[in-house]
Structure formats: structure tokens, C-alpha cells
Backbone as XML, in Angstrom:
<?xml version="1.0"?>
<chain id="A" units="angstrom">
  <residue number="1" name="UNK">
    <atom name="N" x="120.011" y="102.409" z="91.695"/>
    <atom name="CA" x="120.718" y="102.723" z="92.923"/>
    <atom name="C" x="121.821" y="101.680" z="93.107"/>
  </residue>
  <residue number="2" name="UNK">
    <atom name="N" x="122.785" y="101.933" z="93.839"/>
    <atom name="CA" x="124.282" y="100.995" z="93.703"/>
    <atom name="C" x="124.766" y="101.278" z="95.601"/>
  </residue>
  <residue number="3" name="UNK">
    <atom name="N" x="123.690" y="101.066" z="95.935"/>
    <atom name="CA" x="124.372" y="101.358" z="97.384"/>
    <atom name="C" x="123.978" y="99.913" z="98.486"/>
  </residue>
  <residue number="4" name="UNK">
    <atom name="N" x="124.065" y="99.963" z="99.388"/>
    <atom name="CA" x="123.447" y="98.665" z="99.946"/>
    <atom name="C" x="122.356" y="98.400" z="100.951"/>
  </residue>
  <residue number="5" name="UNK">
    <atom name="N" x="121.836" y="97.554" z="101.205"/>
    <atom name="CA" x="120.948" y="97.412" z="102.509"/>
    <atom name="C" x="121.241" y="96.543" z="103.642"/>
  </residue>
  <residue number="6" name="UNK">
    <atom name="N" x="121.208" y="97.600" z="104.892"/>
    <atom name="CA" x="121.405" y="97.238" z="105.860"/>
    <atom name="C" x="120.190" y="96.370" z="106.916"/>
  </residue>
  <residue number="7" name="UNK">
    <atom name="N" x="120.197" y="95.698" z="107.431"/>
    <atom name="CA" x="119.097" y="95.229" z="108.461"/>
    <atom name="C" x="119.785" y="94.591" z="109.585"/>
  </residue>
  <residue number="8" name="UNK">
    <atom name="N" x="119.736" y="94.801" z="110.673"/>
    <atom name="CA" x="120.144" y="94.695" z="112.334"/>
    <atom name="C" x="119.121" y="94.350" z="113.189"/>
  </residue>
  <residue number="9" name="UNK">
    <atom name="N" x="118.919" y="93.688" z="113.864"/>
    <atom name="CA" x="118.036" y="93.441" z="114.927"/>
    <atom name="C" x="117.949" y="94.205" z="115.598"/>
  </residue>
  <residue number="10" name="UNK">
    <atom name="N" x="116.912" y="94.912" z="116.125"/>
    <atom name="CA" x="116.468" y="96.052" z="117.012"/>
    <atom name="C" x="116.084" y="95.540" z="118.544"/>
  </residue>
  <residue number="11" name="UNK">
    <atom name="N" x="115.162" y="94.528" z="118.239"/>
    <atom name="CA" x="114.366" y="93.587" z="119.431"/>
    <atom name="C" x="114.198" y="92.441" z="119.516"/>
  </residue>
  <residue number="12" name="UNK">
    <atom name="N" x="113.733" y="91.712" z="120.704"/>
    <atom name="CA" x="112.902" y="90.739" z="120.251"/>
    <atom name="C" x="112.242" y="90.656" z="121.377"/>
  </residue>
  <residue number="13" name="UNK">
    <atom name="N" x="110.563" y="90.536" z="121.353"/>
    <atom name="CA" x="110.226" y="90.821" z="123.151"/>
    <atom name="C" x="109.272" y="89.195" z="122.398"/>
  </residue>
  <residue number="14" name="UNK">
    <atom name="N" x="109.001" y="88.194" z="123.412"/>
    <atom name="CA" x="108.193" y="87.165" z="122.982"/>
    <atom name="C" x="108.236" y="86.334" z="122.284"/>
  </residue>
  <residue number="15" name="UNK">
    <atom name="N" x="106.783" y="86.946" z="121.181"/>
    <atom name="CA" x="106.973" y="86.107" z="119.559"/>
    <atom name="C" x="107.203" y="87.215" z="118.587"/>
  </residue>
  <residue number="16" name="UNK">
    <atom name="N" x="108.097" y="88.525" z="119.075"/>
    <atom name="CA" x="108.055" y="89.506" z="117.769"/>
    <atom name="C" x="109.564" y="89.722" z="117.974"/>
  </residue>
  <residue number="17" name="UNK">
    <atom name="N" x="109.680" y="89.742" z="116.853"/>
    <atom name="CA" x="111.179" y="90.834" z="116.313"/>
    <atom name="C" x="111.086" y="91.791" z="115.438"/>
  </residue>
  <residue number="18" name="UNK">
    <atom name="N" x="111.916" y="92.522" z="115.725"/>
    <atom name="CA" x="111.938" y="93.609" z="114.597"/>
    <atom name="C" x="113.146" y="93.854" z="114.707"/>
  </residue>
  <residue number="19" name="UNK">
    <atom name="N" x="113.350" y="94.357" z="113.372"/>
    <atom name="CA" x="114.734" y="94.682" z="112.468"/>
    <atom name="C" x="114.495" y="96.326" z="111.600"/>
  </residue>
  <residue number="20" name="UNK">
    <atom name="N" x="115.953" y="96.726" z="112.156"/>
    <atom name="CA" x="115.775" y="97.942" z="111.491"/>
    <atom name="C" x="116.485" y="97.650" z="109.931"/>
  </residue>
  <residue number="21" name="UNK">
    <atom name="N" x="116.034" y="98.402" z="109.130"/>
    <atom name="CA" x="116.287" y="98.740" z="107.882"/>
    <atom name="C" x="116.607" y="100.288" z="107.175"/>
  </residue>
  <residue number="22" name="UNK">
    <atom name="N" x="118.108" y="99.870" z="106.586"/>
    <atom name="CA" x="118.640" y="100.654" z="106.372"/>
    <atom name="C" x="119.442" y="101.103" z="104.951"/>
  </residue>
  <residue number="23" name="UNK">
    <atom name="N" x="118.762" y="102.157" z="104.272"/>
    <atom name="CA" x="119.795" y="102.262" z="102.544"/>
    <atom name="C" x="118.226" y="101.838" z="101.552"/>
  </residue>
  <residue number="24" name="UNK">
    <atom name="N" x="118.482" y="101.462" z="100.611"/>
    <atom name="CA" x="117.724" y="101.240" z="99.508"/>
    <atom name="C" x="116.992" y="100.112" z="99.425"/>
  </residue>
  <residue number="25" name="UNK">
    <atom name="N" x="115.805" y="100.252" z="98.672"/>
    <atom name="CA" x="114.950" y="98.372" z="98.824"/>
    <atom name="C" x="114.527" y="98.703" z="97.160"/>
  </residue>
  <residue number="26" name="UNK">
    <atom name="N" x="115.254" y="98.156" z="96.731"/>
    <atom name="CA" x="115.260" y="98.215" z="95.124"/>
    <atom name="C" x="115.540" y="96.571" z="94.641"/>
  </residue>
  <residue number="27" name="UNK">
    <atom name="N" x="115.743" y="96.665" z="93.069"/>
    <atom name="CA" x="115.633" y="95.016" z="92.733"/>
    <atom name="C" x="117.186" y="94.387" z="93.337"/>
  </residue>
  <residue number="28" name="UNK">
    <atom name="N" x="117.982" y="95.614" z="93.417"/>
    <atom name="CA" x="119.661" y="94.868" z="93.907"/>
    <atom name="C" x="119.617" y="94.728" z="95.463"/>
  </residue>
  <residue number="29" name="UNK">
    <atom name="N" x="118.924" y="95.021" z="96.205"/>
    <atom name="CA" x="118.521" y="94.904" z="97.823"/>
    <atom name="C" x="117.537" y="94.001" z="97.880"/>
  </residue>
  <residue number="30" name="UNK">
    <atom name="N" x="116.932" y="93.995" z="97.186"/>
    <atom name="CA" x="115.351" y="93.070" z="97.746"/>
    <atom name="C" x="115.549" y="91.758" z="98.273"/>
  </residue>
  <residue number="31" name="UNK">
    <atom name="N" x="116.188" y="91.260" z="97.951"/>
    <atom name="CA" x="117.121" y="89.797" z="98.282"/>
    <atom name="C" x="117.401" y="89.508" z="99.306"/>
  </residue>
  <residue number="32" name="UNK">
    <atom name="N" x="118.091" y="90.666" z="100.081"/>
    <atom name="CA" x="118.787" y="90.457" z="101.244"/>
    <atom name="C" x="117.888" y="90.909" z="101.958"/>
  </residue>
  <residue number="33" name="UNK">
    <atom name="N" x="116.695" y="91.522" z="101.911"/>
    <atom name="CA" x="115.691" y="91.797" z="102.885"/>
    <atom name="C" x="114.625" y="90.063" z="103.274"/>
  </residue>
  <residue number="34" name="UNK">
    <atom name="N" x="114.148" y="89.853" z="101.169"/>
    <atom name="CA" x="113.769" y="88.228" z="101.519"/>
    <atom name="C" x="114.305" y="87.646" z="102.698"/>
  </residue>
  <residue number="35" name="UNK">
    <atom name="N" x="115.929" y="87.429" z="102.411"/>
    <atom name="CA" x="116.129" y="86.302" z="103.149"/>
    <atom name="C" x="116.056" y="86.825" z="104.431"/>
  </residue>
  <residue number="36" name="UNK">
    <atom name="N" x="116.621" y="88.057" z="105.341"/>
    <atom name="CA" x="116.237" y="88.070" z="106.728"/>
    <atom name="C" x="115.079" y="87.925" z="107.170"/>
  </residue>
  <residue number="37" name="UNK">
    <atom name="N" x="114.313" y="88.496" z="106.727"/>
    <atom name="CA" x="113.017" y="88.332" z="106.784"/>
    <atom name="C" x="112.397" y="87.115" z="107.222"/>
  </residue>
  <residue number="38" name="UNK">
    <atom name="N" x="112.770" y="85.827" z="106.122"/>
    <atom name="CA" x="112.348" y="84.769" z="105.875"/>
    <atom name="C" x="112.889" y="84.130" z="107.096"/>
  </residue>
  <residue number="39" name="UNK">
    <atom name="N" x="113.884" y="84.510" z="107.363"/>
    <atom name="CA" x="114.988" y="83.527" z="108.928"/>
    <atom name="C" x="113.781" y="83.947" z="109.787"/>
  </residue>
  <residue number="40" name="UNK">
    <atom name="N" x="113.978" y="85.163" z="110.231"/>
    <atom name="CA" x="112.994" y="86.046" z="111.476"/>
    <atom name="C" x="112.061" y="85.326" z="111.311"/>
  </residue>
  <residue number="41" name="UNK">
    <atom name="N" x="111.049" y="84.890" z="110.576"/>
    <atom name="CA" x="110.087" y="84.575" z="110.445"/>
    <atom name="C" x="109.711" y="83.184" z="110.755"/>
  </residue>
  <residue number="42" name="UNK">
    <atom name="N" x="111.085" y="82.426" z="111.095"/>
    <atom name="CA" x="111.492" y="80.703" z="111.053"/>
    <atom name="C" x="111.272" y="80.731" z="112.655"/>
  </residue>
  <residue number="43" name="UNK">
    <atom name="N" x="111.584" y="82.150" z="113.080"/>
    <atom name="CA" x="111.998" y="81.700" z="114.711"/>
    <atom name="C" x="110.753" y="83.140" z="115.288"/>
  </residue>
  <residue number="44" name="UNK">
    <atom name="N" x="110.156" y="84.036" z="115.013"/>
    <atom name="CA" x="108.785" y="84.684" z="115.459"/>
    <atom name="C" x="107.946" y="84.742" z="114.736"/>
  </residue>
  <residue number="45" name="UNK">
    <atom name="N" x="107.030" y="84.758" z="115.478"/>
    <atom name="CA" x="105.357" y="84.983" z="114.674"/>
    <atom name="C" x="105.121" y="86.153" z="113.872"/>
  </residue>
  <residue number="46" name="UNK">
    <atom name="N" x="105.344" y="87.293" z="114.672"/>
    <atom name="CA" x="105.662" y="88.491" z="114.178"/>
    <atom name="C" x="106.859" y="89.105" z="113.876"/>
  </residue>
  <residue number="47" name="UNK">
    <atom name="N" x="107.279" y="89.482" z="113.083"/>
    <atom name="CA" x="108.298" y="90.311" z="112.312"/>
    <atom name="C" x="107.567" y="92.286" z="111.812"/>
  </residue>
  <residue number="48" name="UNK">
    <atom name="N" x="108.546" y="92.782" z="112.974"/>
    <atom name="CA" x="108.150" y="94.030" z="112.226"/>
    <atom name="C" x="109.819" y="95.140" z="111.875"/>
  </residue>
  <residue number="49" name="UNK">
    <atom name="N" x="108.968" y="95.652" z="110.781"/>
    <atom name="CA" x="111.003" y="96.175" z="109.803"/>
    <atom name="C" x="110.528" y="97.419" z="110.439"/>
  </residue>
  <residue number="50" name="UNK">
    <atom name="N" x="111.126" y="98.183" z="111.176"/>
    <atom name="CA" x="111.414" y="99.919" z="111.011"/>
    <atom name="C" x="112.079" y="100.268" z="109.630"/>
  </residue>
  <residue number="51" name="UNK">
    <atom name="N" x="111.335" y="100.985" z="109.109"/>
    <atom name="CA" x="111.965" y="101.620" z="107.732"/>
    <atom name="C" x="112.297" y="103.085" z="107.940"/>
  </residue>
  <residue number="52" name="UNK">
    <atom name="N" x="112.498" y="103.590" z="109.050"/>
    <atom name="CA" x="112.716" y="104.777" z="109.091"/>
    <atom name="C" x="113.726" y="105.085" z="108.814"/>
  </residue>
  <residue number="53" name="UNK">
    <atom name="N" x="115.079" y="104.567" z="108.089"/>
    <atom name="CA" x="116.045" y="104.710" z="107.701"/>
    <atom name="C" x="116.013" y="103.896" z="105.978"/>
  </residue>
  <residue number="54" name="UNK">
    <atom name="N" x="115.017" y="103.608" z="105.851"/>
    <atom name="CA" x="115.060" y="103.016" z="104.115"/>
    <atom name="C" x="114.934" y="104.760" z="103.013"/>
  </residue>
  <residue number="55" name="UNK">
    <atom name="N" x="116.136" y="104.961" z="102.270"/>
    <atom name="CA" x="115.839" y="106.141" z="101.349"/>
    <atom name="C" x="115.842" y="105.951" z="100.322"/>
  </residue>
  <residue number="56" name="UNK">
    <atom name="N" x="114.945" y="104.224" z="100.046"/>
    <atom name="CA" x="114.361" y="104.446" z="98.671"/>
    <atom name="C" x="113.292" y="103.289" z="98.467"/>
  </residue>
  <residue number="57" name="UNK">
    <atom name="N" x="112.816" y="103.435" z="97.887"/>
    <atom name="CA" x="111.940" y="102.298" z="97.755"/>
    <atom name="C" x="111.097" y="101.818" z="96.279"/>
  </residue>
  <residue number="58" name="UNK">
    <atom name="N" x="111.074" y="100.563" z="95.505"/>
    <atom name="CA" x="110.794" y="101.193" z="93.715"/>
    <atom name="C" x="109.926" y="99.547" z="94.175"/>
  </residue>
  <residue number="59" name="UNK">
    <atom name="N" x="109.186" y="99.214" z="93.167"/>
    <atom name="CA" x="108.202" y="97.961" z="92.811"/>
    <atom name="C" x="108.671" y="96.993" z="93.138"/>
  </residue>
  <residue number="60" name="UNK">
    <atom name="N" x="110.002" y="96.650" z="92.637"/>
    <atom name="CA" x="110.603" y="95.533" z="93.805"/>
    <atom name="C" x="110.917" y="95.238" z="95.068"/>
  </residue>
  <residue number="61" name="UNK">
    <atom name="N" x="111.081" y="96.055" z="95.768"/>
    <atom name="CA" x="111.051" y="96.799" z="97.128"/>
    <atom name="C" x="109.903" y="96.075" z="97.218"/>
  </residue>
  <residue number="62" name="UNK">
    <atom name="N" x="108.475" y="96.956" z="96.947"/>
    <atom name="CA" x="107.547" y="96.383" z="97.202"/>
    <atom name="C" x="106.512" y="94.827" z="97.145"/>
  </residue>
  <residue number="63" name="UNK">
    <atom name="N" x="107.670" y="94.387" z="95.963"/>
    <atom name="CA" x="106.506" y="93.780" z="95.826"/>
    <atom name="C" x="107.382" y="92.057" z="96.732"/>
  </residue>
  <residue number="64" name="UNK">
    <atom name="N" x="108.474" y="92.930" z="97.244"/>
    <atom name="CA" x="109.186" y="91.778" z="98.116"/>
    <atom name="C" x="108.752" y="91.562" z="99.644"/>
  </residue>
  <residue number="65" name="UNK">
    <atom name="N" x="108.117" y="92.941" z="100.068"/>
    <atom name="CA" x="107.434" y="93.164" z="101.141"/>
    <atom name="C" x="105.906" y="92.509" z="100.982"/>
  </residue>
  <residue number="66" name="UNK">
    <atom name="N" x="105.032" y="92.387" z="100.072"/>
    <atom name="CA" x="104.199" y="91.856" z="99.628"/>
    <atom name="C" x="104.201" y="90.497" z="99.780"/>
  </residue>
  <residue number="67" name="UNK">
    <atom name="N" x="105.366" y="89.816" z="99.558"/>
    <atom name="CA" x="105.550" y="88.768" z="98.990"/>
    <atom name="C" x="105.814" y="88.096" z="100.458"/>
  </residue>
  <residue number="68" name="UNK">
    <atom name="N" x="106.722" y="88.755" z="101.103"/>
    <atom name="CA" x="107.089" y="88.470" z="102.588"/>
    <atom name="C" x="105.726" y="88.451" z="103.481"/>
  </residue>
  <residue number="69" name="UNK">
    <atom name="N" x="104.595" y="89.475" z="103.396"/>
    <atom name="CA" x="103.914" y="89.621" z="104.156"/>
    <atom name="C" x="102.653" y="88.356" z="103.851"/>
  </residue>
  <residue number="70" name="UNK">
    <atom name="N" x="102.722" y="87.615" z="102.421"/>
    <atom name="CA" x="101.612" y="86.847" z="102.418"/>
    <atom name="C" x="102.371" y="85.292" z="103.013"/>
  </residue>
  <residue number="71" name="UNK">
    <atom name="N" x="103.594" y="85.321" z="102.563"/>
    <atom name="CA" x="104.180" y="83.980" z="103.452"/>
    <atom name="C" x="104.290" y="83.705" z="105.287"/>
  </residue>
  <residue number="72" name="UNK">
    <atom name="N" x="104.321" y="84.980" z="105.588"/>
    <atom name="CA" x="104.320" y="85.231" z="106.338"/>
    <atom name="C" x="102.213" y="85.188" z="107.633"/>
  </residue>
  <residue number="73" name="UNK">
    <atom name="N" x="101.910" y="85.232" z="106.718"/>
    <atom name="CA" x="100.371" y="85.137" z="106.683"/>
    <atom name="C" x="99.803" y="83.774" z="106.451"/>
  </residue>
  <residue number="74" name="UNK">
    <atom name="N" x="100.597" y="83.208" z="105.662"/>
    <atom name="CA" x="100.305" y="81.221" z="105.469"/>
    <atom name="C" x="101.085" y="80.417" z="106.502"/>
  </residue>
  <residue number="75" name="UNK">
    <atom name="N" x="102.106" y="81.039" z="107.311"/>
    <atom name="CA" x="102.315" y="80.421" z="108.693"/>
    <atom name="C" x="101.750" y="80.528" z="109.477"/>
  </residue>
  <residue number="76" name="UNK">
    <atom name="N" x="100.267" y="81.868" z="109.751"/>
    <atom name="CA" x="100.070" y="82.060" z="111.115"/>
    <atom name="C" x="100.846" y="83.086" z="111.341"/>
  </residue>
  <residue number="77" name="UNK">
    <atom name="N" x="101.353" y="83.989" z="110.900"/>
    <atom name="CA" x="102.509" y="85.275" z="111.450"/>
    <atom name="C" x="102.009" y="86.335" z="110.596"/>
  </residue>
  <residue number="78" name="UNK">
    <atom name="N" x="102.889" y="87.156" z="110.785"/>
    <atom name="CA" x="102.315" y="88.419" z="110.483"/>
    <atom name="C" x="103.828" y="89.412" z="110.084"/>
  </residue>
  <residue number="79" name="UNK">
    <atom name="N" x="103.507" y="90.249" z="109.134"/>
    <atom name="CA" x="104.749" y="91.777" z="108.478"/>
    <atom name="C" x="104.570" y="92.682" z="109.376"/>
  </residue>
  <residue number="80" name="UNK">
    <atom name="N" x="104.682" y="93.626" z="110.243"/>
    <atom name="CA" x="104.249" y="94.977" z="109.992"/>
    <atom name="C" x="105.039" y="96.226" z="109.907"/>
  </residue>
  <residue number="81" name="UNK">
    <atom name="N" x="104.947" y="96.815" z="109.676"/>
    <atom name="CA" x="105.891" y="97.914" z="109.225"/>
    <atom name="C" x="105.622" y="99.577" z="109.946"/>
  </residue>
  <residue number="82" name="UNK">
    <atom name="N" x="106.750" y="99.537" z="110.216"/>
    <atom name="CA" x="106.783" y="100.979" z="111.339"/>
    <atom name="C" x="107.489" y="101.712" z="110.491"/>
  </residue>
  <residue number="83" name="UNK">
    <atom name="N" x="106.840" y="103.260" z="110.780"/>
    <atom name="CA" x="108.192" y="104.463" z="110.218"/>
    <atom name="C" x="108.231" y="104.681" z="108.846"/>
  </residue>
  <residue number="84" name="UNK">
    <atom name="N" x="107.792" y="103.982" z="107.771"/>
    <atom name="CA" x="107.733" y="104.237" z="106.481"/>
    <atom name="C" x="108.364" y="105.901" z="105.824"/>
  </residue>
  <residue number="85" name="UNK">
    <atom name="N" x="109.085" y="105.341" z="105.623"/>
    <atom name="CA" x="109.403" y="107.346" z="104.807"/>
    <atom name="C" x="108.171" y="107.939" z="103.827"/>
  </residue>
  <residue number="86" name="UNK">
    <atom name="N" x="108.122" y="108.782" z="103.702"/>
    <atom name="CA" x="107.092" y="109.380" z="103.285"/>
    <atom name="C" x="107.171" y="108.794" z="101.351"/>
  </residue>
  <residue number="87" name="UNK">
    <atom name="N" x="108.139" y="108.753" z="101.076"/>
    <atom name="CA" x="108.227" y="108.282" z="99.295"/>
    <atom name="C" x="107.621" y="106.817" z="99.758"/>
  </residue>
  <residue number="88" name="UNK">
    <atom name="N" x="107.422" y="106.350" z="100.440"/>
    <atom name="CA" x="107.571" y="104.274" z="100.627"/>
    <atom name="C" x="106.019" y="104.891" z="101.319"/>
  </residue>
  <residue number="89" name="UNK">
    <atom name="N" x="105.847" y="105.820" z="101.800"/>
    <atom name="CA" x="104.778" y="105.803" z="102.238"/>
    <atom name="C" x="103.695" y="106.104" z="101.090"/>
  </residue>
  <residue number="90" name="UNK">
    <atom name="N" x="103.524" y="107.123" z="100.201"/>
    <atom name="CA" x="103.482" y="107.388" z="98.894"/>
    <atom name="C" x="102.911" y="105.859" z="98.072"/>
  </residue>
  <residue number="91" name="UNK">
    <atom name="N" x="104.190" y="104.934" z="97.863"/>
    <atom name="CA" x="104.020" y="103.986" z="97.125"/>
    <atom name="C" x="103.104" y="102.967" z="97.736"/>
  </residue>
  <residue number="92" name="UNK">
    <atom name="N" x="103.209" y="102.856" z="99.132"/>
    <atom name="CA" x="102.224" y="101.995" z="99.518"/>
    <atom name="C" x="100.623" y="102.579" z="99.585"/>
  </residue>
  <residue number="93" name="UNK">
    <atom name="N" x="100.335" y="103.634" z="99.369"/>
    <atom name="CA" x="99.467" y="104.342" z="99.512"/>
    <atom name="C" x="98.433" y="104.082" z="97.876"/>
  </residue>
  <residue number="94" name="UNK">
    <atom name="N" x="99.415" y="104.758" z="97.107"/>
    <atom name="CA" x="99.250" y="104.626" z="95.666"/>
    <atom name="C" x="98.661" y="103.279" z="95.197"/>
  </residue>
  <residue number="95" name="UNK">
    <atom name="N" x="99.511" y="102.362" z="95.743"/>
    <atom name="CA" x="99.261" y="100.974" z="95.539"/>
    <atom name="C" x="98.177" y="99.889" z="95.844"/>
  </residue>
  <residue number="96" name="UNK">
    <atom name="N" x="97.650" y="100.848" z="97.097"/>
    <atom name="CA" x="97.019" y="100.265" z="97.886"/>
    <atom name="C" x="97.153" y="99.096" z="99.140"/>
  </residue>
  <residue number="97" name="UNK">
    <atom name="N" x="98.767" y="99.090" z="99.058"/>
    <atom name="CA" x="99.092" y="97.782" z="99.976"/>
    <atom name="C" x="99.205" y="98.431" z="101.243"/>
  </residue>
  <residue number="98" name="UNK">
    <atom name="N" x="98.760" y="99.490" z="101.574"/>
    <atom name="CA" x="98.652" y="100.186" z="102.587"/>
    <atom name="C" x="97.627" y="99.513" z="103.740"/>
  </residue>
  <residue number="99" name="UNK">
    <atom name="N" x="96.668" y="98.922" z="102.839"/>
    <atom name="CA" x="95.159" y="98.364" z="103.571"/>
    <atom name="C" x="96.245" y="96.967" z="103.519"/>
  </residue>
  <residue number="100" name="UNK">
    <atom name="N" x="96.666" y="96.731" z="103.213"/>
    <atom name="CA" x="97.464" y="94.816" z="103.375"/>
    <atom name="C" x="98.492" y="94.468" z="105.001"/>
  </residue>
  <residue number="101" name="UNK">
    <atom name="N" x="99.108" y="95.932" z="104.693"/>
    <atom name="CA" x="100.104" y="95.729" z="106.173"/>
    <atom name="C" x="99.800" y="96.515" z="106.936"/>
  </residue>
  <residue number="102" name="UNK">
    <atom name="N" x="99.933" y="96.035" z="108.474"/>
    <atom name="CA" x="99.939" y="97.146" z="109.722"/>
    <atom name="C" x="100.465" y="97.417" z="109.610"/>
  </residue>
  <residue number="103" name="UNK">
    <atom name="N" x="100.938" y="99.014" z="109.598"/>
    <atom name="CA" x="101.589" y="100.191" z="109.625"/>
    <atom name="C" x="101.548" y="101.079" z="110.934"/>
  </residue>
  <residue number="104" name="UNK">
    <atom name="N" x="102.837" y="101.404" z="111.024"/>
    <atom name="CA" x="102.748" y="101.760" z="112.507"/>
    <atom name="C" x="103.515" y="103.106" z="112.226"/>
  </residue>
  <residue number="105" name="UNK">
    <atom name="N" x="103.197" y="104.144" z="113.277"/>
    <atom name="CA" x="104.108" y="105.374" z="113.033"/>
    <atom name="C" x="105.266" y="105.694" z="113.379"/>
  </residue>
  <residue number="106" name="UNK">
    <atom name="N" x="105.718" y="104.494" z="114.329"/>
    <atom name="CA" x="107.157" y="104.770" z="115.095"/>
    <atom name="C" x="107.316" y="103.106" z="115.649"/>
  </residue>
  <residue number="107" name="UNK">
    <atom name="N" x="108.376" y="102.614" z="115.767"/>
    <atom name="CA" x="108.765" y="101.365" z="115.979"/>
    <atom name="C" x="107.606" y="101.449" z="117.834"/>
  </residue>
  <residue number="108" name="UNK">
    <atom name="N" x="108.076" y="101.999" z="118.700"/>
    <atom name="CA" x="107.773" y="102.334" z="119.757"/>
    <atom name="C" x="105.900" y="102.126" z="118.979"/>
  </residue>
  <residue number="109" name="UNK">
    <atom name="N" x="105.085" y="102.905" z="118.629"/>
    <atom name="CA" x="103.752" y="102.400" z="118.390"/>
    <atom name="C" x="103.736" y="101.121" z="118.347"/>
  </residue>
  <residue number="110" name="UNK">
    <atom name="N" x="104.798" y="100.697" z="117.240"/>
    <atom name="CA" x="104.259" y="98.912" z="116.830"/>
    <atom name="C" x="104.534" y="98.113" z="117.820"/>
  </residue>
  <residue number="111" name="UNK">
    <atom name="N" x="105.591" y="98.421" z="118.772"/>
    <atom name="CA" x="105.696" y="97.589" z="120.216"/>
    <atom name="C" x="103.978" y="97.548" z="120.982"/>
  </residue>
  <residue number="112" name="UNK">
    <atom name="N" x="103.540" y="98.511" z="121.130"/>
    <atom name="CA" x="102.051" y="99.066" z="121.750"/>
    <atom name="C" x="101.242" y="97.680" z="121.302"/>
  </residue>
  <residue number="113" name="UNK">
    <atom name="N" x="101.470" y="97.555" z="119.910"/>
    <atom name="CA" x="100.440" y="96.688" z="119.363"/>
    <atom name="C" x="100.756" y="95.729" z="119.563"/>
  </residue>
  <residue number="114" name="UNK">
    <atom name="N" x="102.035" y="95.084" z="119.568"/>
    <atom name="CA" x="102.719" y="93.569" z="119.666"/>
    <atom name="C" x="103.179" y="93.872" z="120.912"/>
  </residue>
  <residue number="115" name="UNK">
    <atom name="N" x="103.065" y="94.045" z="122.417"/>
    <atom name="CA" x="103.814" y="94.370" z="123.042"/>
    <atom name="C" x="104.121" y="92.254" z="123.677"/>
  </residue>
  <residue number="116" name="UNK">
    <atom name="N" x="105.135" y="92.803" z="124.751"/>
    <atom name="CA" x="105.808" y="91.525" z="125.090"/>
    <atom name="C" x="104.603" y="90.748" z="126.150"/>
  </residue>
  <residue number="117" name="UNK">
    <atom name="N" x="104.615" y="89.437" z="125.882"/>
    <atom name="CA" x="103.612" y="88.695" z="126.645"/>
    <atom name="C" x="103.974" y="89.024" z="128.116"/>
  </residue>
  <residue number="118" name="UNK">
    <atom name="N" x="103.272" y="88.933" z="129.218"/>
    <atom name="CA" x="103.653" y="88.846" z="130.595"/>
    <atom name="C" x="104.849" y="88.090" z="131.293"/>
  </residue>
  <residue number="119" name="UNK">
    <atom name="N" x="104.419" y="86.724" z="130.542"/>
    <atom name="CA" x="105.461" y="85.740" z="131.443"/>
    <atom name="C" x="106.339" y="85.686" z="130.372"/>
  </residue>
  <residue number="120" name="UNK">
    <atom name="N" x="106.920" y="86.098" z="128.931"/>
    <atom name="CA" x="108.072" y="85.993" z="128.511"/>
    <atom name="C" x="109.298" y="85.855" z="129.332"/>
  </residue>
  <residue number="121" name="UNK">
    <atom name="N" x="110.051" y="85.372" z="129.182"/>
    <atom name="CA" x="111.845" y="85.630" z="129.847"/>
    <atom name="C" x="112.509" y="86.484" z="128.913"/>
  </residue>
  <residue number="122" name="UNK">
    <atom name="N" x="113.099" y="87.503" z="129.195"/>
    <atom name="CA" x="113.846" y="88.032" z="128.143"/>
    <atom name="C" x="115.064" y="87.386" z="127.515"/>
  </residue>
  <residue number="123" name="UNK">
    <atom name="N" x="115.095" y="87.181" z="125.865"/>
    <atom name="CA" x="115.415" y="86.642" z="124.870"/>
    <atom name="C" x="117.375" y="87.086" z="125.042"/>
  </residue>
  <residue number="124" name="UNK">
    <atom name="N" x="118.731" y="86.056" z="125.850"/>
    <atom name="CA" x="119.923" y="86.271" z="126.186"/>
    <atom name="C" x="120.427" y="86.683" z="124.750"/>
  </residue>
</chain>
């Protein structure tokens, strides 16, 4: 694939952010997912990607999400992943890393689960 990946901040309520993701997560994208990822992760506990706009996803893809979700797990924080397309859903399934990350069905679910603490201030 020769196209690019997008990721934008969606939220941030607390200690979670999430970032939408957008285009391909292949070995020429995987990089640029690492590193946002890795920032988000410098400044919340939780990090969750909406992939409901990812239209592709191959072993590197995965195994960068893998890779994100156990570093992410040796701080005290946490991956989780909303929206999965049905091929990314497929591969995580197949793979079994399905049982590794919370998976959520809609960004809106994964808020449910991480929702914003009480006394937060909202994030200017």
C-alpha cells in the first residue's frame, strides 16, 4: 500500500485520549502510529485509537499495536481500541490478540468504559 496514515485527536476527558485513525497500518505507516501513540501515552494513562476509518491492516500493523499495547501496560496504562473494521477485526480475531486489547464497538462505547473522572477540568 503507498498511501498514508492519518491520526488526529478526537478527545481527551481526564487520563484518556483518543485519536482517530485514518488510511492504512501497514509496515510504511506503522511508525507514525508508534510514535503518536508513544507521545499520548507520555501525557494519559489511557490511550484509545478509533479505527473506524483504518482500510487496511497486515502483521505490522499489528504487531505495532501489540507492541504499543504491552509498553503501554509496563507504565500502568492501557491501548484500547474502538471500531475495528471488520478485515482488522478478522486479523485480531485470527490472531488471537483480540483477548489482549479492550475492544470497543464505537468510540462512544469506549468513552462508557473510560468515561471522564467527576472533578476533571476540561483539558483548554
Amino acid at each position: 500500500m503507498n498511501a498514508v496514515l492519518h491520526l488526529d485527536a478526537a478527545d481527551t476527558r481526564g487520563h484518556a485520549n483518543a485519536l482517530t485513525v485514518n488510511g492504512p497500518l501497514d509496515h510504511t505507516t506503522a511508525a507514525i502510529l508508534d510514535r503518536t501513540v508513544e507521545d499520548a501515552l507520555r501525557r494519559h494513562a489511557t490511550v484509545i485509537l478509533d479505527l473506524t476509518g483504518v482500510t487496511f491492516c497486515d502483521s505490522s500493523g499489528l504487531n505495532t499495536l501489540i507492541r504499543l499495547h504491552r509498553g503501554a501496560h509496563s507504565i500502568g496504562g492501557q491501548l484500547a481500541l474502538a471500531a475495528p473494521p471488520a478485515q482488522m477485526m478478522r486479523l485480531l480475531t485470527t490472531t488471537g490478540a483480540d483477548r489482549i486489547f479492550p475492544i470497543h464497538g464505537s468510540l462512544a462505547e469506549a468513552w462508557q468504559t473510560h468515561p471522564e473522572p467527576p472533578d476533571a477540568q476540561p483539558t483548554p
